[in-house]
ZAMARGU-4260 file (C-alpha; in steps of 0.2 Angstrom, whole numbers, plus 5000, padded with zeros to 4 digits):
<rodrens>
0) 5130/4883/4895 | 5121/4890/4908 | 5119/4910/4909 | 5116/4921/4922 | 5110/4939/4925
5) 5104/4950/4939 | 5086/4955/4941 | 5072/4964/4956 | 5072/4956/4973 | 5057/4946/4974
10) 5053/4938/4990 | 5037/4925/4991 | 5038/4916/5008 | 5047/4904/5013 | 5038/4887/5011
15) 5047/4868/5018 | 5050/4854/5005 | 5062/4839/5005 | 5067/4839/4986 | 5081/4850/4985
20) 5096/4845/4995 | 5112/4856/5000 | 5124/4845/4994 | 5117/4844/4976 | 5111/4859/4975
25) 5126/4866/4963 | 5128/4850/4952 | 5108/4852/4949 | 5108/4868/4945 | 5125/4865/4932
30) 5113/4854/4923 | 5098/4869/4920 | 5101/4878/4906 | 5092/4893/4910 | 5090/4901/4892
35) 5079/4887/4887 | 5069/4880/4902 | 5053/4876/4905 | 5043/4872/4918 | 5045/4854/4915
40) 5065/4856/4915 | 5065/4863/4934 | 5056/4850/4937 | 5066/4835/4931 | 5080/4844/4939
45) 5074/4849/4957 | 5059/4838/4959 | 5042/4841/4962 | 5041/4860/4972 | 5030/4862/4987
50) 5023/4876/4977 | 5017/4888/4966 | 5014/4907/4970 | 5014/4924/4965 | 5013/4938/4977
55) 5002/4931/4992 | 4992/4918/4981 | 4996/4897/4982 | 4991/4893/4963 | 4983/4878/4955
60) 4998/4869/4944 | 4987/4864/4931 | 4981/4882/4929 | 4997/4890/4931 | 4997/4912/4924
65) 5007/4920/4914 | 5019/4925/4929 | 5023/4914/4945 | 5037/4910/4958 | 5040/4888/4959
70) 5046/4887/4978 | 5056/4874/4983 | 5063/4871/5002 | 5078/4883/5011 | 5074/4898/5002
75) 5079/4894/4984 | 5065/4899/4973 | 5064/4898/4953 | 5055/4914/4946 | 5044/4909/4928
80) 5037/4921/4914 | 5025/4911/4901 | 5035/4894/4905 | 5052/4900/4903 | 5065/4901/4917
85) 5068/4921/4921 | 5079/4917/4935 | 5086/4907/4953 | 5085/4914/4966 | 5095/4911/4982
90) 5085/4922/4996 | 5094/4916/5012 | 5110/4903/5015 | 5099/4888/5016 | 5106/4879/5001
95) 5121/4883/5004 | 5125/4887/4986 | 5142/4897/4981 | 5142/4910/4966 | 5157/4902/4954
100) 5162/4893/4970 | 5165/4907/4979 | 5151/4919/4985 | 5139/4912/4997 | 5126/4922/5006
105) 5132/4929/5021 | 5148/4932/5014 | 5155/4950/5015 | 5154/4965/5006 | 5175/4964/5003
110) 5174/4947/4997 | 5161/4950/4985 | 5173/4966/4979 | 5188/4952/4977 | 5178/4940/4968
115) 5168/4950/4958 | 5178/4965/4955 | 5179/4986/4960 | 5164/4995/4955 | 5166/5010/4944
120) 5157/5020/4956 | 5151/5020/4972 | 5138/5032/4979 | 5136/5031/4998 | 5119/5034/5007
125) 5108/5040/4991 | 5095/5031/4986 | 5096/5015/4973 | 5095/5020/4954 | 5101/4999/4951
130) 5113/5006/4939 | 5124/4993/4930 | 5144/4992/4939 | 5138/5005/4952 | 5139/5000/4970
135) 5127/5007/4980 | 5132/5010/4998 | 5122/5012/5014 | 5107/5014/5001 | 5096/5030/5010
140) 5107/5032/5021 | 5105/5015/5028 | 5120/5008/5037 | 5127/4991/5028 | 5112/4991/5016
145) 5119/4990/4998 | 5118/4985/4980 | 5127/4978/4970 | 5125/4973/4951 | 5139/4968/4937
150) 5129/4962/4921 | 5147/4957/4913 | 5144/4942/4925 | 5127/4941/4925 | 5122/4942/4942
155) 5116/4955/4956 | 5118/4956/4975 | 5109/4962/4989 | 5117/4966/5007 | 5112/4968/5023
160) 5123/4976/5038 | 5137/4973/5024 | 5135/4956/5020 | 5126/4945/5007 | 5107/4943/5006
165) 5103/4935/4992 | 5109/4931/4976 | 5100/4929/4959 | 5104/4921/4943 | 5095/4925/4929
170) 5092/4922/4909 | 5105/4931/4897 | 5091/4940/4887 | 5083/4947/4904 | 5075/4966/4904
175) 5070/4962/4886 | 5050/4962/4883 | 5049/4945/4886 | 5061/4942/4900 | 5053/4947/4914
180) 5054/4957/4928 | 5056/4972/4925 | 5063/4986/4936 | 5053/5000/4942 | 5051/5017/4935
185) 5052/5025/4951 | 5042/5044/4950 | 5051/5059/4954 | 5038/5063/4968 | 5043/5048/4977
190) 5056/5044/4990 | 5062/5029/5000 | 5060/5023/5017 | 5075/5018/5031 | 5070/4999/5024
195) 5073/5003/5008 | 5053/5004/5002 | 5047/5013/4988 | 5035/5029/4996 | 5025/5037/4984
200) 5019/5055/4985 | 5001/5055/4991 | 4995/5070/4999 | 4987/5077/4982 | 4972/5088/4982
205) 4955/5080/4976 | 4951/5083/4958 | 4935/5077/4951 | 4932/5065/4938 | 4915/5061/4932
210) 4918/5045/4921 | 4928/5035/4936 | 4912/5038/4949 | 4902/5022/4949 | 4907/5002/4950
215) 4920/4992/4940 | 4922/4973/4941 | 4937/4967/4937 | 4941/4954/4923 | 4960/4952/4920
220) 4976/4956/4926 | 4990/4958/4912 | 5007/4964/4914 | 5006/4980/4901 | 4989/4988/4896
225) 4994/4983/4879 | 4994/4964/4885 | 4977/4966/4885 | 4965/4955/4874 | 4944/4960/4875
230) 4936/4944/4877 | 4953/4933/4880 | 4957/4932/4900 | 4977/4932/4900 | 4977/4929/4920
235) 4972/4910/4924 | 4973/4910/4943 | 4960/4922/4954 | 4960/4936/4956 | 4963/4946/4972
240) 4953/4962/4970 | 4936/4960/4967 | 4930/4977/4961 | 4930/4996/4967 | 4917/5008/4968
245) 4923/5026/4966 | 4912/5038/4977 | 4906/5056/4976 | 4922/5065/4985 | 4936/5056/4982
250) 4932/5039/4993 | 4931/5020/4986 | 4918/5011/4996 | 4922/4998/5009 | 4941/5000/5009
255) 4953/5011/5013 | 4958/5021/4998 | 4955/5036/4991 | 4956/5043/4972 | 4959/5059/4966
260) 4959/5061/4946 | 4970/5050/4939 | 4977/5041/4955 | 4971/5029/4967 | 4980/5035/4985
265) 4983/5021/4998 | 4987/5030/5014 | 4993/5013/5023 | 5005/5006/5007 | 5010/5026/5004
270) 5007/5021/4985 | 5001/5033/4973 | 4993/5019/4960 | 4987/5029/4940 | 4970/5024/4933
275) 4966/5026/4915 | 4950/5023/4907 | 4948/5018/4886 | 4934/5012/4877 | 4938/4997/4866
280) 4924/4988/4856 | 4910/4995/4863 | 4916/4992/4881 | 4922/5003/4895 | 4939/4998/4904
285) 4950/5004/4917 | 4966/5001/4919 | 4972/5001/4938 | 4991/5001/4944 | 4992/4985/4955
290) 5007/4995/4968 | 5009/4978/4980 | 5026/4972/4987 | 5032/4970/4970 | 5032/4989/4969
295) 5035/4994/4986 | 5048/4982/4994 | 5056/4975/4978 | 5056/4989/4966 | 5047/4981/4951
300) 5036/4990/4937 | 5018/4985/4944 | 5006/4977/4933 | 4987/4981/4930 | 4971/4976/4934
305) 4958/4976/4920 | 4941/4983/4928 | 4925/4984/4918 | 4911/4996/4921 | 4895/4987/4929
310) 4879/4993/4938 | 4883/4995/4957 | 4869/4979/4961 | 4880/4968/4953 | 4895/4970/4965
315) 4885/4977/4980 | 4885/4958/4990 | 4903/4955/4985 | 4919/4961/4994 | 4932/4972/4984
320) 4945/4960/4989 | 4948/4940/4993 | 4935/4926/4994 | 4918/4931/4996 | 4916/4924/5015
325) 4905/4910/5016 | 4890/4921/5032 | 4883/4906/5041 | 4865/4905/5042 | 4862/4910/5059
330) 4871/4927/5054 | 4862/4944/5048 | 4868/4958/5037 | 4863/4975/5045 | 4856/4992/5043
335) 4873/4998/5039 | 4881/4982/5029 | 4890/4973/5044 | 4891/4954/5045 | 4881/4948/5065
340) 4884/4933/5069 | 4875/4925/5081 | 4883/4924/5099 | 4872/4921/5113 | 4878/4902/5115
345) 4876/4894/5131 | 4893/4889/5139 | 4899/4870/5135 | 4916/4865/5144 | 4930/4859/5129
350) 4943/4851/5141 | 4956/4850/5127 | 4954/4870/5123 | 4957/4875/5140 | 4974/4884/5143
355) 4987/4895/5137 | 4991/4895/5118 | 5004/4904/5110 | 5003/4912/5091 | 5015/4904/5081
360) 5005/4909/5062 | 4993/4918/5051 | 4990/4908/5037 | 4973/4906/5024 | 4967/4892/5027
365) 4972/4878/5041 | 4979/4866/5026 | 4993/4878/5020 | 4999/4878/5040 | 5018/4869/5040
370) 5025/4867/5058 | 5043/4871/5052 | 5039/4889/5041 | 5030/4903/5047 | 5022/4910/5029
375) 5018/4927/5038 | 5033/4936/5040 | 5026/4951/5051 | 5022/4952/5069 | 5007/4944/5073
380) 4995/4956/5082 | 4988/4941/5093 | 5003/4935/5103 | 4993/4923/5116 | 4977/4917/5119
385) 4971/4910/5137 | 4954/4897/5139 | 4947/4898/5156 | 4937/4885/5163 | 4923/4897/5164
390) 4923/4902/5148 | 4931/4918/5147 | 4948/4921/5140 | 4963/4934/5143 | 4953/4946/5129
395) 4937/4952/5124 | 4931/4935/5119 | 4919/4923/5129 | 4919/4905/5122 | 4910/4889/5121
400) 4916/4873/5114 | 4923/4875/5094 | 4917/4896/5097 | 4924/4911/5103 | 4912/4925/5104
405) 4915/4945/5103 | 4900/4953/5112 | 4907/4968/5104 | 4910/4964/5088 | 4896/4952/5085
410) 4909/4938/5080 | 4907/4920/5083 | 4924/4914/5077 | 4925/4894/5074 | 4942/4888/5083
415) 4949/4869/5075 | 4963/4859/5087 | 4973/4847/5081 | 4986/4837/5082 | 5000/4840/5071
420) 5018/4830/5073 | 5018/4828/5091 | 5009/4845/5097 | 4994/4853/5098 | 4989/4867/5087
425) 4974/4878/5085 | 4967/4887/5072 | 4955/4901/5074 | 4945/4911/5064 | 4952/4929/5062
430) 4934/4939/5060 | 4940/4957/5058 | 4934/4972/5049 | 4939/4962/5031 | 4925/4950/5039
435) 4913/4962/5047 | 4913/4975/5035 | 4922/4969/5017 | 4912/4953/5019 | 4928/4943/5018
440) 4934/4926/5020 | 4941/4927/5036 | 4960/4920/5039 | 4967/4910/5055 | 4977/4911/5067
445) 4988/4895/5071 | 4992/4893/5090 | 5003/4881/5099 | 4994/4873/5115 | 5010/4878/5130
450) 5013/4864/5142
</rodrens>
């Protein structure tokens, strides 16, 4: 029969599909049993996803990792460890699914209570210790943002402003070794934000460490240290971070990170990330705390990146994160490691660029751009973009046709329109610093042509 029990709060995007419908959703997912699913079980169930992700990255199905997220449309997510079902996951009312009938999200704190039952304890406006039966209340102080899990029934519950957001439903044996996800061990030095983030301690004094100084490549990406198989790679997909360099001092070259012994600081992400170095089998290896989102917003134990020491040549034309960016030959590297691009263009008129368009996305590549679902869930920095007919625009760009040029920046930035369901879109090259400076594959921009 199928079993349910609660887990960390994993969200991945929301992505559109037509596979999964609201009216079948329940009857579906009565036919899973989730102690025994594979890969190939969710599928016969809920059709062929949109999907497959973990973290920021859209994976190849047939080389699938260890760990990945199968997305399906209206929020409903299935979350896999080594091609067994962990858990459902409800993130928003899109499905239209109801807990044993009865809890949907949306629904309020009280009716949760009635259904579900009192808590043994409630603690009001500390932060969450996701103890079992426990409700926590206006978590940090918070007002309507609360937690509530009752392994008895094997499920969890997130609210927001005192009602549901999100439900998930997970395998029996979960929080065992292999049943994925595992929760957080928060340190003592660190606190949490109004939004409920994890913030690390991070204002440590340097202290040297003469073995970390130099370059390491990484080669893996396992769960545990102990995972770890020289020789074997464990992770199948790419993987995001290229390699570090630790400095003289205390920096890591071309990013924003610092180190001190011991910890890699992130001043942006407030994470405070251990390193630990070990020999094995004639090699040297350091093992690197991977504190993303999984970590800071949903409270899981973060996994590691493998790194092995190199000569600094052999990473020195590569960026320490992303795709290498593909530096057209009409570009330069300077004195100083910065990517110039040609911009002295002549102006050539493009009637169909000309106008007002308005940011609607920020995406990798144009292909994984869906009209319906904006993948990036932050503000997006460029709001609007004006072509004039003289070729100049509303920001430090000039343009020319399938160009625009930053005369400051040394950035000429390809621009792709398209039509796409009955409107107009464009995608532009975002050539930032991750560009310029990292060596990056730049991103886009998708803007909407305004009538």
């Amino acid at each position: 029969m199928f079993r349910k029990r609660f887990c960390s709060w994993l969200v991945t995007g929301l992505l559109l599909a037509t596979t999964v419908a609201v009216a079948d959703i329940s009857q579906k997912i009565a036919q899973l049993d989730i102690d025994k699913a594979t890969l190939s079980d969710v599928i016969k169930t809920f059709g062929k996803p949109t999907k497959y992700v973990w973290g920021r990255e859209t994976l190849d199905e047939d080389t699938l990792p260890g760990h990945y997220v199968v997305v399906y449309p209206d929020e409903f997510h299935v979350f896999m460890s080594n091609d067994k079902v962990v858990e459902l996951r409800h993130e928003g009312p899109g499905t239209g699914y109801a807990w044993r009938g009865k809890i949907r999200v949306g629904d309020s704190l009280g009716q949760v209570l009635n259904v579900v039952g009192r808590p043994e304890e409630v603690v009001q406006g500390q932060e969450n210790r996701f103890e079992d039966a426990v409700l926590y209340k206006d978590i940090d102080e918070r007002k309507g943002y609360c937690y509530y899990a009752r392994t008895d029934q094997d499920v969890r519950l997130w609210f927001m402003d005192y009602k549901v957001g999100a439900i998930y439903m997970t395998r029996s044996d979960y929080g065992s070794d292999d049943g994925g996800g595992r929760k957080a061990k928060i340190p003592l030095t660190s606190t949490f934000s109004e939004d409920g983030r994890i913030v690390d301690k991070i204002d440590y004094p340097f202290a040297n460490d003469p073995e970390v100084i130099g370059a390491w490549k990484s080669i893996d990406f396992v769960g545990t240290p102990k995972d770890f198989k020289p020789g074997r790679k464990g992770w199948a997909g790419d993987l995001w971070l290229n390699h570090l360099v630790f400095e003289e001092g205390g920096k890591i070259s071309r990013t924003a990170l610092t180190w001190t012994k011991g910890l890699v600081l992130s001043q942006k992400s407030k994470t405070a990330s251990t390193y630990e170095i070990k020999r094995m089998g004639g090699e040297t290896y350091l093992f690197f705390q991977w504190k993303s989102g999984d970590y800071a917003i949903r409270h899981m134990e973060p996994s590691f990146y493998v790194l092995k020491k190199v000569p600094l040549d052999s990473v020195k034309d590569d960026p320490p994160f992303g795709k290498k960016a593909d530096i057209p030959p009409t570009s330069r590297i300077g004195e100083n490691g910065r990517i110039i691009d040609k911009i002295d263009y002549p102006f050539v008129t493009d009637a169909g660029a000309i106008g007002a368009w308005k940011s609607v996305d920020f995406v990798e590549s144009p292909e994984e751009f869906e009209p319906d679902t904006q993948r990036f869930k932050s503000d997006l920095y460029l709001k609007e973009l004006i072509l004039r007919e003289n070729g100049e625009t509303n920001w430090a760009w000039s343009w020319t046709k399938g160009l625009l040029l930053h005369s400051g920046d040394k950035t000429a930035s390809k621009y792709i329109i398209r039509e796409i369901e009955g409107s107009t879109y464009m995608f532009l090259e975002w050539k930032s610093g991750d560009y310029t400076i990292r060596g990056m594959k730049p991103k886009y921009y998708v803007l909407k042509k305004e009538s």
